[in-house]
C-alpha positions in Angstrom: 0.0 0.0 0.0 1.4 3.7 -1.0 2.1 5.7 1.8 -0.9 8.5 0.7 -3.7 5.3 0.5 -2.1 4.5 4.2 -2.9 8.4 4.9 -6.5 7.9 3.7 -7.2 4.9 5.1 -6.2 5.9 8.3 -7.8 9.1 8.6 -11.5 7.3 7.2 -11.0 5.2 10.4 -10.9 8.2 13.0 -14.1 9.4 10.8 -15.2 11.4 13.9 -12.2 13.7 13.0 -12.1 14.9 9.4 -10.8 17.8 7.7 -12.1 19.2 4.2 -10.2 20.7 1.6 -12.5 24.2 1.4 -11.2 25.7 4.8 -8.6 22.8 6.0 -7.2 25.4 9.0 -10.0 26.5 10.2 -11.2 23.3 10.4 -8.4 22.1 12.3 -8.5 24.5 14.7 -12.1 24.2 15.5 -10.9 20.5 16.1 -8.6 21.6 18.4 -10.2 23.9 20.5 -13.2 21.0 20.8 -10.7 18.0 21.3 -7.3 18.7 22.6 -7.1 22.1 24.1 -10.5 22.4 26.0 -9.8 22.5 29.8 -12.9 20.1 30.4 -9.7 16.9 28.9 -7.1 15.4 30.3 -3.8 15.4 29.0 -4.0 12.0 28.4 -6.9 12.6 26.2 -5.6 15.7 24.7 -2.7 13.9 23.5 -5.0 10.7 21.9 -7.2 13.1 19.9 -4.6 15.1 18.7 -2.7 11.7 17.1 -6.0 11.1 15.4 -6.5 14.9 14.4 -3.5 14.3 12.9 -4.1 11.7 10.5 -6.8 13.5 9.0 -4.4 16.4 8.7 -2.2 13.6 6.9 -5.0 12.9 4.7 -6.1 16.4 3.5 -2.4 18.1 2.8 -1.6 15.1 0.2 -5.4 15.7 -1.0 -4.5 18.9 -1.7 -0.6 18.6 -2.9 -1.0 15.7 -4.8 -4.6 15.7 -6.3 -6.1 19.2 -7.0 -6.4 20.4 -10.8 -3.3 22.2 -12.2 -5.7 25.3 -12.2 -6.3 25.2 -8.3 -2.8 24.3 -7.3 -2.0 27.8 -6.1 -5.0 28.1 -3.5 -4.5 24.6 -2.6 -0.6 24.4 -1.6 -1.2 27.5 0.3 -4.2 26.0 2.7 -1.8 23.1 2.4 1.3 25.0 3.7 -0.8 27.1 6.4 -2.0 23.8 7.6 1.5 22.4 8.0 2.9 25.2 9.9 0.3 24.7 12.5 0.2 21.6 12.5 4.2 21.3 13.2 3.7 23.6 15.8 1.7 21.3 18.0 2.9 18.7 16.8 5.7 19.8 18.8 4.4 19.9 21.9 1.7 17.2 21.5 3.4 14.3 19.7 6.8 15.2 17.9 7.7 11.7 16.9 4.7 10.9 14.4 4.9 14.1 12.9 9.0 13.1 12.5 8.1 9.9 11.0 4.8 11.7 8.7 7.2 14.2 7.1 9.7 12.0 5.8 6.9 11.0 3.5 5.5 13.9 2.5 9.1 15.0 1.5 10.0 11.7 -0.3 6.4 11.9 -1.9 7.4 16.0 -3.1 10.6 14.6 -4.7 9.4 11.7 -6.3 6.6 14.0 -7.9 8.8 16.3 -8.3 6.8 19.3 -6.1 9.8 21.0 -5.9 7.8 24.5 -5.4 6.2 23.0 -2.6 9.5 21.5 -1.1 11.6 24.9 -1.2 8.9 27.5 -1.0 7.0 26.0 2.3 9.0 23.0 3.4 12.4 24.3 3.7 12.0 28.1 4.0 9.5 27.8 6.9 11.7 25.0 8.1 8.9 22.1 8.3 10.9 19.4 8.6 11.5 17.1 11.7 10.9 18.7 15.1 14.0 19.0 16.8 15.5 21.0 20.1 15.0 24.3 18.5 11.5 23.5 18.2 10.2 21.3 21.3 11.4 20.9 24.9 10.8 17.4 24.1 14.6 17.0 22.7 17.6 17.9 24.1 19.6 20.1 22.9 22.7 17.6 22.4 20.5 16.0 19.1 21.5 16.3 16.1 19.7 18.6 14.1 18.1 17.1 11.5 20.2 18.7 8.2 19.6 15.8 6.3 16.4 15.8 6.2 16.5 18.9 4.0 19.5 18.0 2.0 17.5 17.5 -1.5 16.3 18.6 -4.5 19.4 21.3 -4.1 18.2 22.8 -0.8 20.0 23.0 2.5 19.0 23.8 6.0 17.6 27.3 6.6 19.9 26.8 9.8 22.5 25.3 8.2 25.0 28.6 8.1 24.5 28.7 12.3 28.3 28.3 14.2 26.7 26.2 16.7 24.6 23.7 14.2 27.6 23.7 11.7 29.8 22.8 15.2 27.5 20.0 16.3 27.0 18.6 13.2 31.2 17.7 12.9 32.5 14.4 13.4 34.6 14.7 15.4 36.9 11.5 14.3 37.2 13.4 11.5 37.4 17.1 12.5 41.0 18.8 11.8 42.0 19.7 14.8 42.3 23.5 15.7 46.7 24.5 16.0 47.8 27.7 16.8 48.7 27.7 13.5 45.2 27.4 12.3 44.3 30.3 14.6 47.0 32.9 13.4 45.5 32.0 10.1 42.0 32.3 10.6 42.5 35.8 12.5 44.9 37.1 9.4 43.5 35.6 6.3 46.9 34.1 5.6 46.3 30.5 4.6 46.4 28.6 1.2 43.4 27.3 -0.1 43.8 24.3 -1.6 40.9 22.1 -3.0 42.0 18.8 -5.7 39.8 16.8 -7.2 40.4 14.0 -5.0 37.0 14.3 -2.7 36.8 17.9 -2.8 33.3 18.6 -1.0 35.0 17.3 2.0 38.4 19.5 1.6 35.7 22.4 1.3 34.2 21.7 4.1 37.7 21.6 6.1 38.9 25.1 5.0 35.8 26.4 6.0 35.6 25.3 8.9 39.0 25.8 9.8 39.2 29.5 8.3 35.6 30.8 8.5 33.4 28.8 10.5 35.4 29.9 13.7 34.9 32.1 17.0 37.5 34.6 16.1 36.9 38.0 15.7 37.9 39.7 12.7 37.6 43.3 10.6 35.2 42.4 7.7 38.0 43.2 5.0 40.0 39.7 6.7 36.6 37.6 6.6 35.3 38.6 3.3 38.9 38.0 2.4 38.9 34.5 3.9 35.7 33.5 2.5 36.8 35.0 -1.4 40.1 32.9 -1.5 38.2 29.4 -0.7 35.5 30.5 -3.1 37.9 31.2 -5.5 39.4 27.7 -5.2 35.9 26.3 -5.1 35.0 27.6 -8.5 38.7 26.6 -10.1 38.4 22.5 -8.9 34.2 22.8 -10.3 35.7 24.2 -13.8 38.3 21.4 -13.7 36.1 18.6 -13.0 33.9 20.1 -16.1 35.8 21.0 -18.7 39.3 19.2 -18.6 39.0 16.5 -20.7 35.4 14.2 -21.2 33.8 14.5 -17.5 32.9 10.8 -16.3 29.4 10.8 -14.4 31.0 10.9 -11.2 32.8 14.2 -11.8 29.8 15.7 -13.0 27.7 14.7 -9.5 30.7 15.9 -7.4 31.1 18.8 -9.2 27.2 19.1 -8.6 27.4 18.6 -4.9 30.2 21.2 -4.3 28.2 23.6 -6.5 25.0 22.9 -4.0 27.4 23.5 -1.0 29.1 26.8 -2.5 26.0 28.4 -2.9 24.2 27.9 -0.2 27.2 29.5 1.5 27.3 32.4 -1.0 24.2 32.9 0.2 25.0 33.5 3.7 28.4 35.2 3.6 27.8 37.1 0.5 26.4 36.3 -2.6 27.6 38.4 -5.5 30.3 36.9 -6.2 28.7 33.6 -7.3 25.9 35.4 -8.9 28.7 37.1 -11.2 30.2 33.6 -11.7 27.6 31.2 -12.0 26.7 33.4 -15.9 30.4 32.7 -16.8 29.4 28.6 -15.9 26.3 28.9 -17.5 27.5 30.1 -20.5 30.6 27.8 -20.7 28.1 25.0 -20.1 26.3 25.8 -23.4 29.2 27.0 -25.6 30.3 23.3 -25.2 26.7 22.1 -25.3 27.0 20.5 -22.0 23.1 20.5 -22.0 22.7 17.3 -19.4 24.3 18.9 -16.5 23.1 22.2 -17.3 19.2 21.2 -17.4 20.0 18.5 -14.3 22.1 20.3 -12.4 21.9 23.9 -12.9 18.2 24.3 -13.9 16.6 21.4 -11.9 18.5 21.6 -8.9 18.2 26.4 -8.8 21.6 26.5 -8.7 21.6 30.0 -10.9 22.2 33.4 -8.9 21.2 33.6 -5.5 18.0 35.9 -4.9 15.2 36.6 -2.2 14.3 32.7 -2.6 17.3 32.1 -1.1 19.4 35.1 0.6 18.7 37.3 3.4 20.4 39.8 1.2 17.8 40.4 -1.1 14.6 41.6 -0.8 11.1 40.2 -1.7 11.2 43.2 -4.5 14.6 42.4 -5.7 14.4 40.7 -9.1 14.1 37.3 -9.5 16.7 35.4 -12.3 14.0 34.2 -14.0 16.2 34.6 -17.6 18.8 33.1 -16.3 17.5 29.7 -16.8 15.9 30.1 -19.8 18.6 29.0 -22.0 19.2 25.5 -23.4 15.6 24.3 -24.0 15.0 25.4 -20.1 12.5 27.4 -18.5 13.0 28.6 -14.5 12.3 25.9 -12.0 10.1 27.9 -10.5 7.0 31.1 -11.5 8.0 34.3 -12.2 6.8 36.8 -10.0 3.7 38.1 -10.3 3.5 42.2 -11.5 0.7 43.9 -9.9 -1.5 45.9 -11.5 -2.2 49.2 -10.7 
């Protein structure tokens, strides 16, 4: 059985708690006030109703994700993504775990239908994944948080740029450990960034951390400084793996996986940069008619110039590089903005 017919099924068998597609939050709410939050329950009781308010919240966001007409997808995936964020919001105080387990397939169902507007727009930027310690008292704050989880379709954690997350998400039996060498370097922004093609996402990942990621105070001029000479390696070991010699398949996913990486930390530090750069890839890309990656890669996976979808830098009213992927037999992964009218 799929996991949406388990979704119906189960809700049809808590039929004393159903939720419609015309005004799904309301409706849950109104369940709520009658059947988990009214003083006249126990918690005991509380907690029961809510599991089974939940499955008919289960039920009606893949109603309205997966089955409403292509003209009514807008109205539907936002009742759909209001839902959700209230939903995770109790959810974290009344049952994180099935809501943990629940949103692994809702996200492996987005992928595998390829929602990706869905995924990055409401899953990721309002940071509906898992429940963790940042969201319920119900984990400690030792857990891991759950970066993973949002590690797809191109995306990182909204989170993922934090010192401490980045810090407790290191292994430490394979963390470089800090010298006082490593510290002069960081504070003066003289080290030498060196990235090879010999597993370079994880070489990446080292110089930042060892040069950037760190809790040394610096003037801006040393960090920006820091950051441009490992981006600057970054983008020489990606051109290498592309265009010296016939790229085997496994260059071209490494090369895509350090480009996910780069960018989502452009985004955070400071994305212009990139956005200069990733043009200059593009068009390389298709002056050599390098079309797979480009449309697989680039297009599919947003990896153009960062914007307001995915920087704190840039306004809502900032353009959006919808041209940018309109180039090889591609259109923008995503809408264009909408212009209104005066």
């Amino acid at each position: 059985m799929s996991d949406k017919a388990e979704n119906t099924t189960a809700a049809q068998a808590s039929s004393e708690f159903v939720i419609s597609e015309c005004e799904p939050l309301k409706e849950y709410e109104q369940l709520m006030d009658t059947n988990v939050t009214s003083e006249e329950l126990d918690d005991k009781t509380s907690k029961e109703n809510f599991k089974k308010i939940g499955l008919a919240v289960h039920d009606v966001i893949f109603k309205l994700v997966f089955d409403c007409k292509q003209e009514a997808r807008t109205e539907s995936q936002n009742k759909a993504g209001e839902l959700l964020a209230e939903y995770k919001s109790d959810a974290c105080f009344y049952a994180p775990w099935p809501y943990n387990e629940w949103i692994v397939k809702l996200r492996d169902e987005l992928l595998k239908q390829e929602q990706l507007d869905f995924w990055r727009d409401v899953v990721v930027k309002k940071q509906l994944g898992p429940c963790w310690a940042r969201d319920s008292d119900a984990f400690d704050s030792e857990d891991k948080p759950p970066l993973e989880f949002y590690a797809h379709a191109g995306c990182v954690a909204p989170f993922a740029a934090s010192l401490k997350v980045k810090a407790s998400n290191t292994d430490q039996t394979e963390e470089t450990p800090e010298t006082d060498a490593d510290r002069v370097a960081a504070m003066t922004g003289n080290f030498e960034a060196v990235i090879t093609a010999d597993n370079p996402l994880k070489q990446y990942r080292d110089l930042m951390k060892r040069f950037v990621v760190v809790n040394i105070h610096v003037d801006d001029d040393i960090h920006k400084a820091r950051v441009q000479k490992i981006a600057t390696a970054v983008r020489s070991i990606i051109c290498q793996l592309l265009f010296e010699g016939t790229p085997t398949q496994q260059e071209y996913d490494t090369a895509s996986e350090l480009l996910q990486e780069y960018k989502s930390d452009a985004a955070f530090y400071g994305p212009w940069d990139y956005n200069d750069w990733i043009v200059e890839l593009r068009d390389r890309l298709l002056e050599r008619n390098m079309l797979e990656f480009w449309s697989e890669k680039i297009v599919k996976l947003e990896l153009g110039p960062c914007c307001s979808r995915d920087s704190d830098f840039f306004d809502r009213d900032d353009s959006i590089p919808v041209e940018f992927y309109n180039r090889g037999g591609c259109t923008a992964p995503f809408d264009p903005p909408v212009v209104e009218q005066d």
